[in-house]
N, C-alpha and C positions, 0 to 999 in steps of 0.2 A: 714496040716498047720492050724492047729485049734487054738481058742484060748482058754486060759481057763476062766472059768467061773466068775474070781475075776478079769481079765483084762479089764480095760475102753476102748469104742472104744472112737478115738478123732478123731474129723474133720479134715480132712487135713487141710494147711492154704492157698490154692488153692480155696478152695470150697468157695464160698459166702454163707451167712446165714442171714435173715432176722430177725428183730426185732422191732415187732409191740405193740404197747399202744393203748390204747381206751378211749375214755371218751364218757360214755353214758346217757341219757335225760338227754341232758344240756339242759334249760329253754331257750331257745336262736334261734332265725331265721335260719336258714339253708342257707341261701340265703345272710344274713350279714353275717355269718364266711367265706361263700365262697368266699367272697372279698377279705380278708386274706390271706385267704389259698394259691387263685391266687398267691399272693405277695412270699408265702412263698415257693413256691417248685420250684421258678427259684435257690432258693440259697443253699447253703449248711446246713445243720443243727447244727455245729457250727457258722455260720452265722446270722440264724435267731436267736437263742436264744442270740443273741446280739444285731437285731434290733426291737423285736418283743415285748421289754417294751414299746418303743418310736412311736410304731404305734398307730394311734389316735383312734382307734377304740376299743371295748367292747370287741369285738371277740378275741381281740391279748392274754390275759390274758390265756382264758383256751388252747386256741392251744399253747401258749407257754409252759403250765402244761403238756401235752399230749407229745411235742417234747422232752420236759426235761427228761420225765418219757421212752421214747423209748430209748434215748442216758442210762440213767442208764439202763438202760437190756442190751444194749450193753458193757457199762464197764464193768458190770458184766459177762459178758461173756469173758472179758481179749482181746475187742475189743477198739481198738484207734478210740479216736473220730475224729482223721481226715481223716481217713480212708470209714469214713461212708458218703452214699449219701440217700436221701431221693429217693426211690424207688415209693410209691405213698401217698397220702393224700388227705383220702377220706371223705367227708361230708354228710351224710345219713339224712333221716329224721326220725323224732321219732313220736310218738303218738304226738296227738293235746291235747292240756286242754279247754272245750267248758269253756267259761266266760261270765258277759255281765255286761251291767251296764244301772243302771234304767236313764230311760230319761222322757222326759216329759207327759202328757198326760196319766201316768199309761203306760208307752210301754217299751220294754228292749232291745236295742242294744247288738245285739251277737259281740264276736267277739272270735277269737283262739288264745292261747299261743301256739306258735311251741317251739319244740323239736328239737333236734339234737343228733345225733351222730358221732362222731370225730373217724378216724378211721387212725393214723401214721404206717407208714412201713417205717423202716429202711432199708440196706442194704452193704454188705461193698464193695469198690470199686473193680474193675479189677484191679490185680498190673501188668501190662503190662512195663516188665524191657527192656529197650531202648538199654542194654548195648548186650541184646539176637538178636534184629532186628538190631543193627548196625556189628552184627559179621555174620547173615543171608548177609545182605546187600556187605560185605567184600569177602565171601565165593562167592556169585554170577560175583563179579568182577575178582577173582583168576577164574575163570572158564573161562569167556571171554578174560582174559589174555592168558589163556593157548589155548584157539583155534586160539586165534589169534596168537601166536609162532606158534602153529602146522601149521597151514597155510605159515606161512613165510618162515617156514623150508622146508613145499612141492615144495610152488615156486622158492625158494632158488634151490632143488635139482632139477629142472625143468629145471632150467636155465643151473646149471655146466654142466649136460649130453648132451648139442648139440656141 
């Protein structure tokens, strides 16, 4: 059972598959996206990229680039975007930029520009068919029916033989 060599293998559509975007030295706090981010991984990733213009904050802008950019690998993969859940989203830190700015007295106030690194995982959901645990669920009650006939019929012939 081989296969030949011009044959694609294809995932089943059972198997879950992961699809992850990046955005790296973003100029940006680590500690302000993480705010966002919080916000963004209670919801679905069709979700955010509908609330994540109207968030007030700086950070909403390239995490929404990042989420946009995971879902297209995903469509491109022939994956439904409602199908997908955000797996994780994760916030990294990147190199510092030392800076400073001259103050009084001939003296220079240091300070860092942080870095960031954005790091989305997709995922596509469990299809868990309702239609397989309700015929599970059916199947266990025909079983309980039938012991309990069996029983009725023991005590039944229990009864007629005295």
């Amino acid at each position: 059972m081989e296969r030949s060599s011009r044959e694609q293998w294809t995932r089943p559509k059972t198997m879950k598959k992961d699809f992850i975007a990046t955005q790296r030295y973003l100029i940006m706090s680590p500690r302000k996206i993480r705010l966002v981010a919080a916000i963004v991984r209670k919801m679905k990733p069709t979700e955010a990229i509908e609330k994540l213009p109207f968030v007030q904050k700086r950070a909403g802008e390239p995490l929404l680039k990042v989420v946009k950019n995971a879902m297209a690998s995903a469509r491109n993969a022939g994956v439904s975007d409602l199908d997908l859940i955000f797996k994780e989203i994760q916030i990294g830190e990147g190199p510092r930029l030392k800076r400073g700015m001259a103050a009084s007295r001939g003296r220079w106030h240091a300070f860092k520009h942080r870095m960031a690194h954005i790091r989305v995982v997709l995922t596509t959901k469990e299809v868990v068919k309702k239609v397989e645990k309700k015929a599970e669920v059916k199947k266990e009650e025909v079983k309980t029916e039938v012991k309990a006939v069996k029983t009725v019929k023991k005590v039944a012939k229990k009864g007629t033989t005295k």
